[in-house]
PDBQT receptor file of N, H, CA, C and O in Angstrom, charges set to zero:
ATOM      1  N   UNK A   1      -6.967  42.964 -59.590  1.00  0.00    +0.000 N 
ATOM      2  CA  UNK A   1      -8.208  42.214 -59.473  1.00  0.00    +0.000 C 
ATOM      3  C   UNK A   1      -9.185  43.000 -58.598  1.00  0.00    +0.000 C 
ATOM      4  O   UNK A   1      -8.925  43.575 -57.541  1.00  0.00    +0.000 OA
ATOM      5  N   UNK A   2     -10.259  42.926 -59.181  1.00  0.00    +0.000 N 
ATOM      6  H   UNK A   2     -10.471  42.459 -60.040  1.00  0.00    +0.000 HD
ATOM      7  CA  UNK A   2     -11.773  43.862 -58.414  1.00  0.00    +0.000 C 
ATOM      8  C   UNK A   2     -12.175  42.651 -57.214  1.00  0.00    +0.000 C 
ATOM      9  O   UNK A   2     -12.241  41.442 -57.436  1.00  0.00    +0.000 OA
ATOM     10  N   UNK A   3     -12.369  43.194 -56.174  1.00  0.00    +0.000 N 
ATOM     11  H   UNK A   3     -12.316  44.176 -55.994  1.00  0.00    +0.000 HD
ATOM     12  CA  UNK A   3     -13.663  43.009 -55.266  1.00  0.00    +0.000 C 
ATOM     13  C   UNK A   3     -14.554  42.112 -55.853  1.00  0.00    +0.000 C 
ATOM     14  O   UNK A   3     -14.953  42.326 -56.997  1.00  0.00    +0.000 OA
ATOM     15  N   UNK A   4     -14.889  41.215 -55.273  1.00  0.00    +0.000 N 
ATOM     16  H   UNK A   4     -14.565  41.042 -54.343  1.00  0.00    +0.000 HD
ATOM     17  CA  UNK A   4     -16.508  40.259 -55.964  1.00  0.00    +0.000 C 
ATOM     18  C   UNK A   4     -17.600  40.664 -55.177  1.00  0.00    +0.000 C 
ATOM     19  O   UNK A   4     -18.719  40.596 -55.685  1.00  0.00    +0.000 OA
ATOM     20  N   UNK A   5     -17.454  41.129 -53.868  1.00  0.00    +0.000 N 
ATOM     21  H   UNK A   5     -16.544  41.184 -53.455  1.00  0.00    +0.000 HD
ATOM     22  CA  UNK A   5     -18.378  41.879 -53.188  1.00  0.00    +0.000 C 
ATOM     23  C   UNK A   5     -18.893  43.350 -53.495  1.00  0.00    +0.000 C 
ATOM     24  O   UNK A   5     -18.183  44.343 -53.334  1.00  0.00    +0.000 OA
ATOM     25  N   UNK A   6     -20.427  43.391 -54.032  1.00  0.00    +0.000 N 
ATOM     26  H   UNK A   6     -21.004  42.585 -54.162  1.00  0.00    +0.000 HD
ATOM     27  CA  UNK A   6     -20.408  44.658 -54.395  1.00  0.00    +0.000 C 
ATOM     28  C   UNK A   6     -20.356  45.960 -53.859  1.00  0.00    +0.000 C 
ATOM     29  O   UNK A   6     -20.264  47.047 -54.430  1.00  0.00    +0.000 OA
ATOM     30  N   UNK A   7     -20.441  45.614 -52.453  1.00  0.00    +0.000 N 
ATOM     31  H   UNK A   7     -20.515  44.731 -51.989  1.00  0.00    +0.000 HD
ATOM     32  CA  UNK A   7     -20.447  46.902 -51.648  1.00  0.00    +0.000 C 
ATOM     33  C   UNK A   7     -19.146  47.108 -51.409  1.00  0.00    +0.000 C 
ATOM     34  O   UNK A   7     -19.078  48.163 -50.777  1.00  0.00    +0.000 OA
ATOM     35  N   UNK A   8     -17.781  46.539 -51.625  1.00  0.00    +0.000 N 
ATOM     36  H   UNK A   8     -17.836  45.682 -52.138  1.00  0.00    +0.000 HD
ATOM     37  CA  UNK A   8     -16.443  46.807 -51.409  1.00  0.00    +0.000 C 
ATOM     38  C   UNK A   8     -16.334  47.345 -52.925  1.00  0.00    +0.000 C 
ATOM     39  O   UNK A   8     -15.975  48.512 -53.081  1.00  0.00    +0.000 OA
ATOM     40  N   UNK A   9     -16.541  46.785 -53.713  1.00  0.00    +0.000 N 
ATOM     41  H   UNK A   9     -16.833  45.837 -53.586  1.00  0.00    +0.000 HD
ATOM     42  CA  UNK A   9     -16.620  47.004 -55.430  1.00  0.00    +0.000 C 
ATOM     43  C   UNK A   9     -17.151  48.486 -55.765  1.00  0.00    +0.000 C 
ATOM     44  O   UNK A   9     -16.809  49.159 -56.738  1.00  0.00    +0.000 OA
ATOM     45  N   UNK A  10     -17.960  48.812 -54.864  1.00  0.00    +0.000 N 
ATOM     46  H   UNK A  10     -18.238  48.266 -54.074  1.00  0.00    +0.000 HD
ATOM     47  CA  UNK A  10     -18.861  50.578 -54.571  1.00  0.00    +0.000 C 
ATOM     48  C   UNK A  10     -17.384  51.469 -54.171  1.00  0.00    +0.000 C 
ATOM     49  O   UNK A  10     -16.878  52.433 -54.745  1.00  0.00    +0.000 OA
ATOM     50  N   UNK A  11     -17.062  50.913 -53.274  1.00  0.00    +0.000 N 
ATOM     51  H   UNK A  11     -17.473  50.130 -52.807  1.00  0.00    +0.000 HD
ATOM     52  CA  UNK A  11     -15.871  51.558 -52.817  1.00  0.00    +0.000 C 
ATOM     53  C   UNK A  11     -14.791  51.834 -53.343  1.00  0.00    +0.000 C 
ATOM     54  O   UNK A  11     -14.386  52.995 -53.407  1.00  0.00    +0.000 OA
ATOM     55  N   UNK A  12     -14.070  50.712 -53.860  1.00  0.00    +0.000 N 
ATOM     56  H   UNK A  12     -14.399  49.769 -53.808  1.00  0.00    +0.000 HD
ATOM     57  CA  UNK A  12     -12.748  51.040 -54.488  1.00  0.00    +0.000 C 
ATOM     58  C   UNK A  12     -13.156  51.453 -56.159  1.00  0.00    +0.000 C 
ATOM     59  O   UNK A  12     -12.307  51.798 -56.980  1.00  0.00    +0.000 OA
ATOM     60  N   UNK A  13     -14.248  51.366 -56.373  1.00  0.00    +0.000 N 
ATOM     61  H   UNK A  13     -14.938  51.085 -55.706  1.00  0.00    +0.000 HD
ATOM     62  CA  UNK A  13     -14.275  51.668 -57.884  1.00  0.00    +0.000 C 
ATOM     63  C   UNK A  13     -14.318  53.686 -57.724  1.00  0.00    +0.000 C 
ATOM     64  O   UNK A  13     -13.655  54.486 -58.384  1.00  0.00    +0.000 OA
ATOM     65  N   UNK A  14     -15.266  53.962 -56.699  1.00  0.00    +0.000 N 
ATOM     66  H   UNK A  14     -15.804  53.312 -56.162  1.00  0.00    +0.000 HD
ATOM     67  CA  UNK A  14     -15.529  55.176 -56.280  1.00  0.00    +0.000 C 
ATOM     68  C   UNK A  14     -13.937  56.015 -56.090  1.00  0.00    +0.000 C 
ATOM     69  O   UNK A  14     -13.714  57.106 -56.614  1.00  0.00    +0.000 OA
ATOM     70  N   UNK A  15     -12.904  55.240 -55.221  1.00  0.00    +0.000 N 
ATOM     71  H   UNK A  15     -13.086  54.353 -54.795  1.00  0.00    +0.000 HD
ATOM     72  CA  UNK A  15     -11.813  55.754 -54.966  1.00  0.00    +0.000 C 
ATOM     73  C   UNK A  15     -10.768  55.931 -56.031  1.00  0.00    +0.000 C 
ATOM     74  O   UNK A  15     -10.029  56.885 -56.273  1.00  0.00    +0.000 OA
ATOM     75  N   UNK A  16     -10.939  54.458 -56.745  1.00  0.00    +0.000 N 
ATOM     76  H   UNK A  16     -11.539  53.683 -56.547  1.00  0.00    +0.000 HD
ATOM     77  CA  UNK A  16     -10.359  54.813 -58.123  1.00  0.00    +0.000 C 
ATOM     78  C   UNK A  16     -10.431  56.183 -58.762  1.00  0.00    +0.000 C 
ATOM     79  O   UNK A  16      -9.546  57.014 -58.964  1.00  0.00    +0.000 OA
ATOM     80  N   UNK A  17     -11.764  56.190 -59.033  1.00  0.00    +0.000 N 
ATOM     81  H   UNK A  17     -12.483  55.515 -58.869  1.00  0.00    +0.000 HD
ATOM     82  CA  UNK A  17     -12.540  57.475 -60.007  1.00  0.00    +0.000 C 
ATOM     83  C   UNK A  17     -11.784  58.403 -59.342  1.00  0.00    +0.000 C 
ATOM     84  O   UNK A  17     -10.798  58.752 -59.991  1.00  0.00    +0.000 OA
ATOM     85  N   UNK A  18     -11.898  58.880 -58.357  1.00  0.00    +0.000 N 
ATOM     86  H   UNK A  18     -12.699  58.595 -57.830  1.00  0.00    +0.000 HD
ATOM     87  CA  UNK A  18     -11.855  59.885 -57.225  1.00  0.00    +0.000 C 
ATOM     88  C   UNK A  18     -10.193  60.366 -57.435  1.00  0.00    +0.000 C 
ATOM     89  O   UNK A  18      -9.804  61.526 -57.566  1.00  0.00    +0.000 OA
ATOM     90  N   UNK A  19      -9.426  59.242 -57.429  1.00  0.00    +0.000 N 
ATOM     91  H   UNK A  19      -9.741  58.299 -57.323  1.00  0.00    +0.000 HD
ATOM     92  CA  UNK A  19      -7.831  59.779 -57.480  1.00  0.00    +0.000 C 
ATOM     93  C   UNK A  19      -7.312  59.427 -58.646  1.00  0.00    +0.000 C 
ATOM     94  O   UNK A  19      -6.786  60.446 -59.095  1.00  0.00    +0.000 OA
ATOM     95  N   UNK A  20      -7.174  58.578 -59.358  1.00  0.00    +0.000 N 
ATOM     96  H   UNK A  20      -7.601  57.751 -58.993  1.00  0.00    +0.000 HD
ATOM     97  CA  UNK A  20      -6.786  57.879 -60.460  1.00  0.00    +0.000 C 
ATOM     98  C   UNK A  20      -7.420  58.320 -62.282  1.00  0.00    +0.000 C 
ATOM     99  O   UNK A  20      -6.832  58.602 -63.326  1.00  0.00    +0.000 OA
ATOM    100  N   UNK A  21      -8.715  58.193 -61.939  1.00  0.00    +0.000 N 
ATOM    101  H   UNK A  21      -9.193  57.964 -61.091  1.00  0.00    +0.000 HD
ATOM    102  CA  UNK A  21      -9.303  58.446 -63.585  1.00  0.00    +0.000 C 
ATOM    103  C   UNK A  21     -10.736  59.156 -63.717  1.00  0.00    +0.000 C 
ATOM    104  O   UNK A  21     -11.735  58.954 -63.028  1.00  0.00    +0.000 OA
ATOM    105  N   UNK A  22     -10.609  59.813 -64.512  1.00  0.00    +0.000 N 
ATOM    106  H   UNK A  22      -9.797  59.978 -65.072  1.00  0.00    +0.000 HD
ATOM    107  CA  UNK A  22     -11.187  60.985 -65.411  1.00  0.00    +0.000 C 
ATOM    108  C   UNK A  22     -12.720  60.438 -65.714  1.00  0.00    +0.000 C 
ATOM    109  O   UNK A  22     -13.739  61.100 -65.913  1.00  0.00    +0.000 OA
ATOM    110  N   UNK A  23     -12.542  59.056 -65.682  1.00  0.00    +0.000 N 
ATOM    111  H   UNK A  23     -11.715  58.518 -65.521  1.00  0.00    +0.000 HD
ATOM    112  CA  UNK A  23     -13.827  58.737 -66.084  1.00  0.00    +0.000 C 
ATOM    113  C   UNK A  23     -14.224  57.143 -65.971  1.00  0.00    +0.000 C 
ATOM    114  O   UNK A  23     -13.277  56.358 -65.992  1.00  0.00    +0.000 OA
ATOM    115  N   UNK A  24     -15.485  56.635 -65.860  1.00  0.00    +0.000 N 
ATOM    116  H   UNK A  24     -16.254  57.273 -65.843  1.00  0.00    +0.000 HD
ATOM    117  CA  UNK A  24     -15.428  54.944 -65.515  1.00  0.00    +0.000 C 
ATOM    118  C   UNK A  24     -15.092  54.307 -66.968  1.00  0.00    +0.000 C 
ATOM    119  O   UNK A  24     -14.613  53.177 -66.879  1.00  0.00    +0.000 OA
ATOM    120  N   UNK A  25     -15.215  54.702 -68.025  1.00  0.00    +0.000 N 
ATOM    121  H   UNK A  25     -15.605  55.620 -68.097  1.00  0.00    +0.000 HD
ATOM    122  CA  UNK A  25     -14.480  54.149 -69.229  1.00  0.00    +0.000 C 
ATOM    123  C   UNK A  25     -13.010  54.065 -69.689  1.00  0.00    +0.000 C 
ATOM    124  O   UNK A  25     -12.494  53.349 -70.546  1.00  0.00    +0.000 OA
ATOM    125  N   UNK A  26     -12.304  55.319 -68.599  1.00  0.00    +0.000 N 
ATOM    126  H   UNK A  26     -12.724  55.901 -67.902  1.00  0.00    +0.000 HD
ATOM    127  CA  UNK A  26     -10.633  55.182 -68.970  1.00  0.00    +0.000 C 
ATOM    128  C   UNK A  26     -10.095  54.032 -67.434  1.00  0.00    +0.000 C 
ATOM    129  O   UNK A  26      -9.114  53.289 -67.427  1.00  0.00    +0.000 OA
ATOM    130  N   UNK A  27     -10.884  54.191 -66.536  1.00  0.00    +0.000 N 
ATOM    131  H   UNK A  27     -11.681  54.795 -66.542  1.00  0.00    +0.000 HD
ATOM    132  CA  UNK A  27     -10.937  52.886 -65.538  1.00  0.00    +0.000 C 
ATOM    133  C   UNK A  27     -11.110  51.438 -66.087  1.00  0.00    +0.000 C 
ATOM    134  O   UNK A  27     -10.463  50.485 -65.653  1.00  0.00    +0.000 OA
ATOM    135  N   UNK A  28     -12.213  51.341 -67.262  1.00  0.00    +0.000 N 
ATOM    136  H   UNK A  28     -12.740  52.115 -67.614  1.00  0.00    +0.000 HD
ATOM    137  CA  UNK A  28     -12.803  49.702 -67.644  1.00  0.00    +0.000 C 
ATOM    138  C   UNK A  28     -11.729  49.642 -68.557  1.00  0.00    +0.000 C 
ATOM    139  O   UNK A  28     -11.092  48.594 -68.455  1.00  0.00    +0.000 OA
ATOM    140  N   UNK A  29     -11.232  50.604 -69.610  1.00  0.00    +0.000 N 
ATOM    141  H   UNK A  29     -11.750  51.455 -69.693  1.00  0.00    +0.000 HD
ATOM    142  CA  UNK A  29      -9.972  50.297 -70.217  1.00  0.00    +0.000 C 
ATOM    143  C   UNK A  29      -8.325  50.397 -69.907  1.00  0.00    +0.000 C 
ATOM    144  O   UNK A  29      -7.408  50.385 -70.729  1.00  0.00    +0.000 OA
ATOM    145  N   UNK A  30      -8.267  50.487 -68.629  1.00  0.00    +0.000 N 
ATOM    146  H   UNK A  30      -9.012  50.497 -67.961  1.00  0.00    +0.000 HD
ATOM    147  CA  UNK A  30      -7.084  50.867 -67.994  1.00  0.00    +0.000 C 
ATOM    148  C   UNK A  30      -6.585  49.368 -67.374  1.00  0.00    +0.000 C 
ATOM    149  O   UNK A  30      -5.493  48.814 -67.502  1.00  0.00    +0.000 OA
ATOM    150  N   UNK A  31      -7.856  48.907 -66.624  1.00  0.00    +0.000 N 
ATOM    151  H   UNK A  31      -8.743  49.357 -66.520  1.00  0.00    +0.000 HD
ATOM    152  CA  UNK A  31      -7.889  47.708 -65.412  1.00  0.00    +0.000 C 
ATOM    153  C   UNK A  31      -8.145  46.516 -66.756  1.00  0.00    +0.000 C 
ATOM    154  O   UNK A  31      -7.799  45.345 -66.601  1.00  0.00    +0.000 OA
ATOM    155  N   UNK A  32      -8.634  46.888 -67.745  1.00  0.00    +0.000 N 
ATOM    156  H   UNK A  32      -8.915  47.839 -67.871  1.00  0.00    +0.000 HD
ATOM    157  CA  UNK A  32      -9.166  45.918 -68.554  1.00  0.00    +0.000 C 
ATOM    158  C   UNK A  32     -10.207  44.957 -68.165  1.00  0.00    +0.000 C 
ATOM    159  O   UNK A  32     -10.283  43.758 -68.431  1.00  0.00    +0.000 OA
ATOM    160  N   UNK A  33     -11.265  45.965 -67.251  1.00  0.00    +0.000 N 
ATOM    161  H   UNK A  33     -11.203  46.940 -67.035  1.00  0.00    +0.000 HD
ATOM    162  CA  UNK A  33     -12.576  44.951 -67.242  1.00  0.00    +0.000 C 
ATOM    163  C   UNK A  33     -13.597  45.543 -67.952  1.00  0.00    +0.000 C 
ATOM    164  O   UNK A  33     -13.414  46.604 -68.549  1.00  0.00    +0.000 OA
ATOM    165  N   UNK A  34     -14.861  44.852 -67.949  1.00  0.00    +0.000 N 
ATOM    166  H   UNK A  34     -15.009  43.989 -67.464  1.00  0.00    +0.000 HD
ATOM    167  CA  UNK A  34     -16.096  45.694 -68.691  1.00  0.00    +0.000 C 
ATOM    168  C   UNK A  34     -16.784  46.519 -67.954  1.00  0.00    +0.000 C 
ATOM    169  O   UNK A  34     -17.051  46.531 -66.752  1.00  0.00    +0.000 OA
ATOM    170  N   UNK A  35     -17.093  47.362 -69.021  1.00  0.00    +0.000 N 
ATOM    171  H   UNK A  35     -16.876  47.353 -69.997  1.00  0.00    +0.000 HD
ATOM    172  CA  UNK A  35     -17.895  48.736 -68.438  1.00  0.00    +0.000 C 
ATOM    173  C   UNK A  35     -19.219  48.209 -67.765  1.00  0.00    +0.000 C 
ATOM    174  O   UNK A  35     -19.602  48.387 -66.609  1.00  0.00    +0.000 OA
ATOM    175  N   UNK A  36     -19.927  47.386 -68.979  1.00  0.00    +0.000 N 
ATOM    176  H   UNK A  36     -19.616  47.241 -69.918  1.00  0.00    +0.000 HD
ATOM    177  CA  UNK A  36     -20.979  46.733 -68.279  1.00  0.00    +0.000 C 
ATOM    178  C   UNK A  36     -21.176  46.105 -67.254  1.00  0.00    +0.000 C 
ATOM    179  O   UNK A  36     -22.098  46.277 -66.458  1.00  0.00    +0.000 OA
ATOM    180  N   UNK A  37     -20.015  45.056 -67.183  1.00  0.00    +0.000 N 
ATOM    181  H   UNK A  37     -19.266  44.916 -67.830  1.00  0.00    +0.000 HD
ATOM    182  CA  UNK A  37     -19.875  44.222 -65.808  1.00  0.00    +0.000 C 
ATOM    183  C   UNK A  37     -19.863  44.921 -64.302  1.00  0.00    +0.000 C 
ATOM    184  O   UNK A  37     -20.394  44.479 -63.283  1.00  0.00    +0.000 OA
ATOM    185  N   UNK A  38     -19.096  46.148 -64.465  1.00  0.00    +0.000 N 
ATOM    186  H   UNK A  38     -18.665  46.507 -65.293  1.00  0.00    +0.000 HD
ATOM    187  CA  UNK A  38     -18.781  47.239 -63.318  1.00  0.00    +0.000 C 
ATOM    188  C   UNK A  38     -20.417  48.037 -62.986  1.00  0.00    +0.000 C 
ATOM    189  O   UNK A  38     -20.710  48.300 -61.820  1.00  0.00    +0.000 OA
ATOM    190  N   UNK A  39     -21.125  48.276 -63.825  1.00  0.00    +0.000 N 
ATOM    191  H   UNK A  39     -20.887  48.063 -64.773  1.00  0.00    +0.000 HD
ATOM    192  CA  UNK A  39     -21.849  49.201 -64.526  1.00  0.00    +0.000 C 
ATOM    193  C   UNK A  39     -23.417  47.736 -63.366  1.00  0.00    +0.000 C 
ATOM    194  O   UNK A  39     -23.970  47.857 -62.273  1.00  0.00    +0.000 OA
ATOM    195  N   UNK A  40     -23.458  46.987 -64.101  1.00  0.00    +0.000 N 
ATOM    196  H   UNK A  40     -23.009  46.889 -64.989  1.00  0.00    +0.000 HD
ATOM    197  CA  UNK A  40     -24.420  45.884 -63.327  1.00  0.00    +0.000 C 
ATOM    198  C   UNK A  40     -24.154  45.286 -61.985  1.00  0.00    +0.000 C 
ATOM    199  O   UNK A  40     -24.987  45.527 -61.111  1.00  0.00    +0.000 OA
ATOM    200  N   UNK A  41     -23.214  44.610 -61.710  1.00  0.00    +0.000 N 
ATOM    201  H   UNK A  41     -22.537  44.415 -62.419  1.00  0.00    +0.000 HD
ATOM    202  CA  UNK A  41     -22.631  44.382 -60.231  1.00  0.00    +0.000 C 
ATOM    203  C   UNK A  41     -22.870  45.456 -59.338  1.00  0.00    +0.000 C 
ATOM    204  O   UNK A  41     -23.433  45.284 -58.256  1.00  0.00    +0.000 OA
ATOM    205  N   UNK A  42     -22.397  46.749 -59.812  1.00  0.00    +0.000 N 
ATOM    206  H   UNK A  42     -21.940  46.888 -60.691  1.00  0.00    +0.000 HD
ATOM    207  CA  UNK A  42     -22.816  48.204 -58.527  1.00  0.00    +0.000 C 
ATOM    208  C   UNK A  42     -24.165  48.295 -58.880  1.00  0.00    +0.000 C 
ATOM    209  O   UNK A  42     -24.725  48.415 -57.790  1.00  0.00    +0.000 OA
ATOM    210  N   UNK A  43     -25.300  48.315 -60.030  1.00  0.00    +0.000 N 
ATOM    211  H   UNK A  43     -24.845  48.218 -60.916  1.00  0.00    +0.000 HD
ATOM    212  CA  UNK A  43     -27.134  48.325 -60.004  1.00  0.00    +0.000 C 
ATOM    213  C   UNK A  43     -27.602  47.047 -58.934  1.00  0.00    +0.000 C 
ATOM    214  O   UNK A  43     -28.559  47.097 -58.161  1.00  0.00    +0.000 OA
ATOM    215  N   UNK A  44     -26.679  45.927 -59.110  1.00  0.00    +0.000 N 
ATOM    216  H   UNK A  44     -25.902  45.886 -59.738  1.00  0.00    +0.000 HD
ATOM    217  CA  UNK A  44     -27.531  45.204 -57.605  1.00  0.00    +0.000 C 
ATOM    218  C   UNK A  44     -27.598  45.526 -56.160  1.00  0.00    +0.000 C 
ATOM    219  O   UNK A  44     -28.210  44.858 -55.326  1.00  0.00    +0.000 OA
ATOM    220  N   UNK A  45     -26.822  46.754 -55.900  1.00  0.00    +0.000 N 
ATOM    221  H   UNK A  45     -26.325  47.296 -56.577  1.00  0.00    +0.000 HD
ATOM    222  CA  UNK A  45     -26.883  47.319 -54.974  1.00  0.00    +0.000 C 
ATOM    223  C   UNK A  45     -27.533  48.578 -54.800  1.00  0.00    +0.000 C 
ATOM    224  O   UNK A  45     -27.528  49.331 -53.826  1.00  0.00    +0.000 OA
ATOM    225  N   UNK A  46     -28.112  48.679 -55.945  1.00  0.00    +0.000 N 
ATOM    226  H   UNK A  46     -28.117  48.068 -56.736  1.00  0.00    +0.000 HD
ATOM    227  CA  UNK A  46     -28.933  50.032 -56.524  1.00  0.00    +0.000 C 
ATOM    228  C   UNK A  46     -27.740  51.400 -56.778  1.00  0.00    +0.000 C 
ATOM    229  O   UNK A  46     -28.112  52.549 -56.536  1.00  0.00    +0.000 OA
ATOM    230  N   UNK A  47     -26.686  51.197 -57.149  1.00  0.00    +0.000 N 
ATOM    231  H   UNK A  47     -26.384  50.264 -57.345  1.00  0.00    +0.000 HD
ATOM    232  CA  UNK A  47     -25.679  52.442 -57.603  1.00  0.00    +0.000 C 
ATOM    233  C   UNK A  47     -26.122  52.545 -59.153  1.00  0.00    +0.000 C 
ATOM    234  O   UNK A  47     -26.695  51.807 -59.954  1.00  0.00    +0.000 OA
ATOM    235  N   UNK A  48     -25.675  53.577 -59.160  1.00  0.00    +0.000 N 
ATOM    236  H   UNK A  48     -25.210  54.176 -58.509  1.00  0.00    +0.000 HD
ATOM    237  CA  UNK A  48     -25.673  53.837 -60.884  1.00  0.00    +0.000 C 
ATOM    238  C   UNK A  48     -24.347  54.852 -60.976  1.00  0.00    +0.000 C 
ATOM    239  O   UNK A  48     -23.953  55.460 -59.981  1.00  0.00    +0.000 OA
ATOM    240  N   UNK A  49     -23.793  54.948 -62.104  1.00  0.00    +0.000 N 
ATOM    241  H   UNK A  49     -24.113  54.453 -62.912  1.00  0.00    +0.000 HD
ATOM    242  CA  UNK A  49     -22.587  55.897 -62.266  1.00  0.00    +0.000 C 
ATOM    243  C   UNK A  49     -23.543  57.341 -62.748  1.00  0.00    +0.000 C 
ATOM    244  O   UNK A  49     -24.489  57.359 -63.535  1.00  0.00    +0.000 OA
ATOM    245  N   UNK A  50     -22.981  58.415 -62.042  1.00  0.00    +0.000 N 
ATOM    246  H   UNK A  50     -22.212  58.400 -61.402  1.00  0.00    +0.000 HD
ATOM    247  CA  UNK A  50     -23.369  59.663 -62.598  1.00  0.00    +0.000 C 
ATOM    248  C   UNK A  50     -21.733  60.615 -63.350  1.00  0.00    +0.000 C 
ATOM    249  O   UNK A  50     -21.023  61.370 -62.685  1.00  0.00    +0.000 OA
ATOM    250  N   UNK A  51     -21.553  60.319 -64.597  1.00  0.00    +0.000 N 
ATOM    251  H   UNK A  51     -22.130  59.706 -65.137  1.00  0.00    +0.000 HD
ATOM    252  CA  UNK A  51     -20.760  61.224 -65.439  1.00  0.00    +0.000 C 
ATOM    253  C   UNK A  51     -20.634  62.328 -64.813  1.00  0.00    +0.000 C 
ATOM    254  O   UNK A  51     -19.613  62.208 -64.135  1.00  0.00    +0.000 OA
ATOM    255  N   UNK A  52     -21.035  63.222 -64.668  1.00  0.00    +0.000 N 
ATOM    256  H   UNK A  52     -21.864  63.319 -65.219  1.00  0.00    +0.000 HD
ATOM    257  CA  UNK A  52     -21.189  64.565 -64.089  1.00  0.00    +0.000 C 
ATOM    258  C   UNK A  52     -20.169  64.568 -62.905  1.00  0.00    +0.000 C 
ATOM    259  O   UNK A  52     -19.133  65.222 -63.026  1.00  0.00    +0.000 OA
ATOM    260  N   UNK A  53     -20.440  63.817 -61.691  1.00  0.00    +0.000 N 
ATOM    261  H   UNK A  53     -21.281  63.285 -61.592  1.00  0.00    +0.000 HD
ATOM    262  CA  UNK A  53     -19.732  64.152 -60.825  1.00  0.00    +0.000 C 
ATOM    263  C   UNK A  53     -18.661  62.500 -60.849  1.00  0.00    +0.000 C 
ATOM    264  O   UNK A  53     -18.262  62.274 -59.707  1.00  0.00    +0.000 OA
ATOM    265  N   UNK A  54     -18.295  61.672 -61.636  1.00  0.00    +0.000 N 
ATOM    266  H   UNK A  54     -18.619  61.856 -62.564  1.00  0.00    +0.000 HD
ATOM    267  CA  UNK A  54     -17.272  60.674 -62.009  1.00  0.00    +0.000 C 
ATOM    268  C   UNK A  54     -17.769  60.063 -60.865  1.00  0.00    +0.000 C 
ATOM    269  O   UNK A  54     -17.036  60.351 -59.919  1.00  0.00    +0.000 OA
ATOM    270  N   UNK A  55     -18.599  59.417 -60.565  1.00  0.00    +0.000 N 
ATOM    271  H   UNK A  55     -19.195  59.183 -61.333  1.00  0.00    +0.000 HD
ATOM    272  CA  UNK A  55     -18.907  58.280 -59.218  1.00  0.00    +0.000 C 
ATOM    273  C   UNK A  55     -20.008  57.676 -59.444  1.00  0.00    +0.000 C 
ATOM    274  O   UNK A  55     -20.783  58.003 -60.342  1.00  0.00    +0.000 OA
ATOM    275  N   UNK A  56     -20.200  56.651 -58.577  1.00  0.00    +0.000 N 
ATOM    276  H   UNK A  56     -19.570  56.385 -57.847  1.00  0.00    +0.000 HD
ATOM    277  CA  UNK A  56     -21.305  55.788 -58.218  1.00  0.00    +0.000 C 
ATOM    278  C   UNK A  56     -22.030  56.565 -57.118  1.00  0.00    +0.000 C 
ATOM    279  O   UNK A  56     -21.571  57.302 -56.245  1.00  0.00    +0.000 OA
ATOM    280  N   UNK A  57     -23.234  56.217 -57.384  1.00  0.00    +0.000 N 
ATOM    281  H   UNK A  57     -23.607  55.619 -58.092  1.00  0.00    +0.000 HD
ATOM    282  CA  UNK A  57     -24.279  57.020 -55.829  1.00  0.00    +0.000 C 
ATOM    283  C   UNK A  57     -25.036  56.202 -55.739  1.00  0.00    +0.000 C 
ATOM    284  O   UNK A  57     -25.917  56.267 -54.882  1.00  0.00    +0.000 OA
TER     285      UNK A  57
């Protein structure tokens, strides 16, 4: 289960990426949540995912 807080949700999604997966789509299909849902919850905090370097900024 994810974080409902998005600034903890910044974090462990980041750490995920970081040790665990290749990319935030083998994460949304791994954990079985939505890309979108992950993808909007971190924009209310103004993150966006950058592909390039596999993280939120």
């Amino acid at each position: 289960m994810l974080p409902n807080d998005p600034a903890i949700l910044f974090s462990v999604i980041n750490t995920k990426l970081r040790d665990q997966y290749s990319s935030l789509s083998a994460l949304c299909d791994d954990l079985d949540v939505s890309e979108e849902e992950i993808r909007s919850r971190l924009a209310s905090i103004g993150r966006e995912y950058d592909p390039e370097q596999n993280r939120f900024r």
